[in-house]
N, CA, C and O atoms as a DFTB+ gen file, in Angstrom:
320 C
 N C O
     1  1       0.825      -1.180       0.000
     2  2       0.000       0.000       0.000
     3  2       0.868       1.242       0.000
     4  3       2.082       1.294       0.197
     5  1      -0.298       2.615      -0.355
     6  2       1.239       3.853      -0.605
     7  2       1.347       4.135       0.940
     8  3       0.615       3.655       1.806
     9  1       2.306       4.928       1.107
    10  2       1.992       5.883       2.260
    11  2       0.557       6.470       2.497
    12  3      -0.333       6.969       1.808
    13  1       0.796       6.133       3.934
    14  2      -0.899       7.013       4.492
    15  2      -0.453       8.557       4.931
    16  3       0.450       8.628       5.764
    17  1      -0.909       9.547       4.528
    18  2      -0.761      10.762       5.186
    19  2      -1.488      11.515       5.930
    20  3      -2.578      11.657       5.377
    21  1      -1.429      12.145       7.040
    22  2      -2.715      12.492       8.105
    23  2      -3.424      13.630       7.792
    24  3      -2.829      14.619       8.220
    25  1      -4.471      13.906       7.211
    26  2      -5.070      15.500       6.835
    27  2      -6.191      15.629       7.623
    28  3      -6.948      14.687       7.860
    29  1      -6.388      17.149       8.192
    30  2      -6.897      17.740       9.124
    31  2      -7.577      18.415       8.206
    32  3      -7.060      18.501       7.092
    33  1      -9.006      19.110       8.465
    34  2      -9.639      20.025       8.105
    35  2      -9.294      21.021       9.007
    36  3      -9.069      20.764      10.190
    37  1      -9.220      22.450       8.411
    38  2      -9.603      23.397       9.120
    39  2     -10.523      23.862      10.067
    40  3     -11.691      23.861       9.678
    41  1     -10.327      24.231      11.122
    42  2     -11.577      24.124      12.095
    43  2     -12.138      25.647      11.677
    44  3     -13.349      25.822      11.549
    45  1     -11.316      26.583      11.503
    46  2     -12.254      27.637      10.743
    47  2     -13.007      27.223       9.723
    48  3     -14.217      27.445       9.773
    49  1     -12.628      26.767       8.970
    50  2     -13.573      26.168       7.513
    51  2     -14.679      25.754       7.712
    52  3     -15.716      25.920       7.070
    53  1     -14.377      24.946       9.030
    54  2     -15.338      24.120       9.305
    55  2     -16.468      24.961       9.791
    56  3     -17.670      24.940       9.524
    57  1     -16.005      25.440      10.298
    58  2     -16.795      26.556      11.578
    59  2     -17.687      27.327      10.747
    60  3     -18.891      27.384      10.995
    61  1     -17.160      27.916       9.783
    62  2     -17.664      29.133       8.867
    63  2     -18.813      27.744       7.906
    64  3     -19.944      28.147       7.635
    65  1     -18.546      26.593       7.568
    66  2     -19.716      25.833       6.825
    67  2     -20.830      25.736       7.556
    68  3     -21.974      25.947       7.152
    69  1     -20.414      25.333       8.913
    70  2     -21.646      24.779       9.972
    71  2     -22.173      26.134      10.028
    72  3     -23.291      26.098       9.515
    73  1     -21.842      27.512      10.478
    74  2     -22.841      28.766      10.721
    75  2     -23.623      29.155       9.453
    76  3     -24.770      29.602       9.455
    77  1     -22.393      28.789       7.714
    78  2     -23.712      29.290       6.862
    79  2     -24.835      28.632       6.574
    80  3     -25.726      29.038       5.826
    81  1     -24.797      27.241       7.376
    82  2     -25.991      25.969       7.145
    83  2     -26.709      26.716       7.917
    84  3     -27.601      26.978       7.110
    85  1     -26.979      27.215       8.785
    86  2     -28.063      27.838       9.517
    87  2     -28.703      29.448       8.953
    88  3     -27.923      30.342       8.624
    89  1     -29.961      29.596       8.919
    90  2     -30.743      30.245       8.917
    91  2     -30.501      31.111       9.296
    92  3     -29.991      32.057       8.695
    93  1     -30.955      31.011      11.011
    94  2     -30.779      32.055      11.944
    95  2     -29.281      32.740      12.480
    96  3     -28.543      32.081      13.213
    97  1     -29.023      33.731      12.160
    98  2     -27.594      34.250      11.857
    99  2     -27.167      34.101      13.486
   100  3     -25.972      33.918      13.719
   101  1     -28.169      34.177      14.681
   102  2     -27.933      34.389      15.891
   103  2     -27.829      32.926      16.658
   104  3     -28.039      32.655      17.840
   105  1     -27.425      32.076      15.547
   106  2     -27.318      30.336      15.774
   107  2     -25.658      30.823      16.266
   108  3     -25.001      31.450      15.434
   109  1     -25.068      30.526      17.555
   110  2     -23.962      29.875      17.657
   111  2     -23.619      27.882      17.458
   112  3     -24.359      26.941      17.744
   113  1     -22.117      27.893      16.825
   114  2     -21.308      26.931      17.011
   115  2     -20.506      26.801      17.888
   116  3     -19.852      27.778      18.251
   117  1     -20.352      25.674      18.414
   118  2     -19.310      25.938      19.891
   119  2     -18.387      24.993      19.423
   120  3     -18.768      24.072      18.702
   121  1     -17.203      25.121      19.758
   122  2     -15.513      24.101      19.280
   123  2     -16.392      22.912      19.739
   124  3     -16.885      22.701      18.631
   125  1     -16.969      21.963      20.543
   126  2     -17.231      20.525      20.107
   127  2     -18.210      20.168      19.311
   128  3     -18.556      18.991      19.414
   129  1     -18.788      20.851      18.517
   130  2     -19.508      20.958      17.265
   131  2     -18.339      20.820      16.199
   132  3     -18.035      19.845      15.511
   133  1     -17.903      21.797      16.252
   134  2     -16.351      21.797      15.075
   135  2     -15.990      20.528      15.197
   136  3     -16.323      19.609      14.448
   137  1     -15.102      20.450      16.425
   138  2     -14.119      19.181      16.620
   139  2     -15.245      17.942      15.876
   140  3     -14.753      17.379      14.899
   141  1     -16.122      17.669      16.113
   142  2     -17.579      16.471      16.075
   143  2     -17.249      16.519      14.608
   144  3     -16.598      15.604      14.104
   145  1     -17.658      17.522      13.914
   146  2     -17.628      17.566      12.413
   147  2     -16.220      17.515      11.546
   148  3     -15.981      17.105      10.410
   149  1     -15.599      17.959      12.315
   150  2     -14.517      17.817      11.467
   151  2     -13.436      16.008      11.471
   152  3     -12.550      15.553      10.746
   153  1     -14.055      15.585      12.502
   154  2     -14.019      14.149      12.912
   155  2     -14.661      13.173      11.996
   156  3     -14.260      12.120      11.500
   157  1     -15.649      13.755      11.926
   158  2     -17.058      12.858      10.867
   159  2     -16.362      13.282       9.371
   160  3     -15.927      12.231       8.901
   161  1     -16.222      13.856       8.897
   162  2     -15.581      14.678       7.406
   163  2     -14.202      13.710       7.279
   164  3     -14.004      12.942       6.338
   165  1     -13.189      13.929       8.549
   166  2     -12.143      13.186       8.120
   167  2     -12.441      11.366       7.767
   168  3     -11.541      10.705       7.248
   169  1     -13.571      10.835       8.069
   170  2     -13.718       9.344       8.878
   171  2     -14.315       9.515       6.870
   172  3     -13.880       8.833       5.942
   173  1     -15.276      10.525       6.795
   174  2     -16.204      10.174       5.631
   175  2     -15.059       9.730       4.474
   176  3     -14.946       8.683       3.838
   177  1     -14.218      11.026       4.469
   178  2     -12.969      11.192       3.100
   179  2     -12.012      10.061       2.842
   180  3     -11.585       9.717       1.739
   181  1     -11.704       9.471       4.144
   182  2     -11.108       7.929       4.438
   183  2     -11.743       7.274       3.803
   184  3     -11.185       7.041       2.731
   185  1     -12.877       6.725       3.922
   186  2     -13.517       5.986       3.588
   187  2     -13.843       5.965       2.510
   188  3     -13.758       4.895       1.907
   189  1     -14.379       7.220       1.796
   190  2     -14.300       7.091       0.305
   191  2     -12.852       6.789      -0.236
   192  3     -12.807       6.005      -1.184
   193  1     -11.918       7.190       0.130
   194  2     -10.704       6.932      -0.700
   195  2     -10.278       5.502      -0.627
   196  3      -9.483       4.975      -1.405
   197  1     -10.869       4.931       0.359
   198  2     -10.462       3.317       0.689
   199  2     -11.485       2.907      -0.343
   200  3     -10.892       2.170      -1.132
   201  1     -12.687       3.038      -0.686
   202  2     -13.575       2.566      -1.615
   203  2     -13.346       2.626      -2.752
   204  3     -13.555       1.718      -3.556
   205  1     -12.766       3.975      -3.058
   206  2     -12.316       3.956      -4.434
   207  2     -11.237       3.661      -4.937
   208  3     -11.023       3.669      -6.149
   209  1     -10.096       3.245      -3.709
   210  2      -8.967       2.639      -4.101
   211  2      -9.601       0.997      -4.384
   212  3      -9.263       0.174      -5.234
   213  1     -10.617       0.918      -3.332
   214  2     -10.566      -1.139      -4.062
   215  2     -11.531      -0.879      -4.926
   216  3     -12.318      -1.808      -4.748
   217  1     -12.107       0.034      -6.028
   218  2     -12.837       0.048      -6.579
   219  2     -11.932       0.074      -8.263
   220  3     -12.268      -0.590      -9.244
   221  1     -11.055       0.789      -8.202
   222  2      -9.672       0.973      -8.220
   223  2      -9.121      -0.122      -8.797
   224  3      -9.108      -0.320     -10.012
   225  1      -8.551      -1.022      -7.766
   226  2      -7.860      -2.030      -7.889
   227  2      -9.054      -3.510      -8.616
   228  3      -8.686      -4.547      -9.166
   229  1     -10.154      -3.148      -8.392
   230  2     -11.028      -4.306      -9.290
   231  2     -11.221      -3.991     -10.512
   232  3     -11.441      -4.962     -11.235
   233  1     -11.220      -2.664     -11.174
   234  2     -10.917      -2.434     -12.049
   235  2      -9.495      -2.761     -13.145
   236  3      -9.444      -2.626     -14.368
   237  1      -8.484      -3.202     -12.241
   238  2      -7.337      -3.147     -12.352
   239  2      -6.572      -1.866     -12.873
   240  3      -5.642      -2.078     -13.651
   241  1      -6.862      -0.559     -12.530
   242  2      -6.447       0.746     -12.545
   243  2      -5.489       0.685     -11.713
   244  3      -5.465       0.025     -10.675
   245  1      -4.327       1.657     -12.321
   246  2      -3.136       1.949     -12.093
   247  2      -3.639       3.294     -10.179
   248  3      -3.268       3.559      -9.035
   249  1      -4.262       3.482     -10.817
   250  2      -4.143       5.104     -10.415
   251  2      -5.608       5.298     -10.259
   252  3      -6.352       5.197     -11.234
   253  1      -6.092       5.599      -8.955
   254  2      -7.327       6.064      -8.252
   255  2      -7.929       7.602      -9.164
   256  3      -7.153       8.549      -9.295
   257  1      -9.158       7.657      -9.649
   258  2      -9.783       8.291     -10.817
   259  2     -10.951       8.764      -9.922
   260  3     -11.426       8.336      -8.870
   261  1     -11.318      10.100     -10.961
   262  2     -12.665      10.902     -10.079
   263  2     -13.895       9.944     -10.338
   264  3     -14.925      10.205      -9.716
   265  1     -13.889       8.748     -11.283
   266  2     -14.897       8.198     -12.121
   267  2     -15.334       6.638     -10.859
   268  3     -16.415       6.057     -10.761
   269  1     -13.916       6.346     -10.014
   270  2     -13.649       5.743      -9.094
   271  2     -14.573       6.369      -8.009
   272  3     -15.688       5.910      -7.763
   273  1     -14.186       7.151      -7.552
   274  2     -15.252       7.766      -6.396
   275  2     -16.685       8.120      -6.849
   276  3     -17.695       8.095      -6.145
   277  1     -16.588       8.463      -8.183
   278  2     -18.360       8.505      -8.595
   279  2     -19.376       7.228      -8.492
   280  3     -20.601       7.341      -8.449
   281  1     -18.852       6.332      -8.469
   282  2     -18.917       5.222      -8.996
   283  2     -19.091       3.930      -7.045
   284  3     -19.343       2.736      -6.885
   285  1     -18.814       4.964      -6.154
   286  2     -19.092       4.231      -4.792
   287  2     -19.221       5.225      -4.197
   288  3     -18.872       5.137      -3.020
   289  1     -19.806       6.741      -4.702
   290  2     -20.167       7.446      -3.973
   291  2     -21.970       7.109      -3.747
   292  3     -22.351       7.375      -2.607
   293  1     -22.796       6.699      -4.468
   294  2     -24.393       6.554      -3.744
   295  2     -24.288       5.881      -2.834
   296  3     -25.118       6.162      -1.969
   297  1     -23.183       4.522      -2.408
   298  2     -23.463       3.137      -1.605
   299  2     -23.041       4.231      -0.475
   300  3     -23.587       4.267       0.628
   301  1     -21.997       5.125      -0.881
   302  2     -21.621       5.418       0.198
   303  2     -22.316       6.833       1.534
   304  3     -22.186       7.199       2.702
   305  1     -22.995       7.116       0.371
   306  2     -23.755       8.115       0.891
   307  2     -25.116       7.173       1.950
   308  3     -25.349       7.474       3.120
   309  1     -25.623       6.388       1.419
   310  2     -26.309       5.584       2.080
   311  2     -26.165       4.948       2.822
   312  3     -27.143       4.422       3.354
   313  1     -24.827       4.656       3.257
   314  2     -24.173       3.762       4.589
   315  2     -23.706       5.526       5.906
   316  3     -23.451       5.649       7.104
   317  1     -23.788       6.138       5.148
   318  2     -23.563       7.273       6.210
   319  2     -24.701       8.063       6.571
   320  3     -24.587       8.968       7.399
């Protein structure tokens, strides 16, 4: 397997997505909301990339493709 490398979302990023999902502008987010989401986002992105790497490799593709993740993104939306 390649190297695994560790990627973090931004907790501002994060922060600023979760407040424009809300309506009410006077909605606070509090850091274990962030931390929660940005936990769930990293677990989701794993997981697709593990799907589309063996999706990938049954194909017998060299090289993980956007057509790869299209392709186990509904199962995957539905298991989450």
């Amino acid at each position: 397997m390649a190297n695994q490398v560790e990627v973090e979302f931004k907790k501002e990023t994060i922060a600023k997505l979760l407040n424009k999902s809300f309506k009410d502008t006077k909605t606070k987010v509090n850091s274990d909301a962030v931390t929660l989401t940005s936990e769930m986002l990293q677990i989701f992105v794993e997981e697709a990339s593990r799907r589309a790497l063996k999706q990938a490799t049954a194909e017998d593709s060299q090289q993980v493709e956007v057509e790869h993740f299209e392709k186990v993104l509904p199962q995957l939306l539905l298991d989450f």
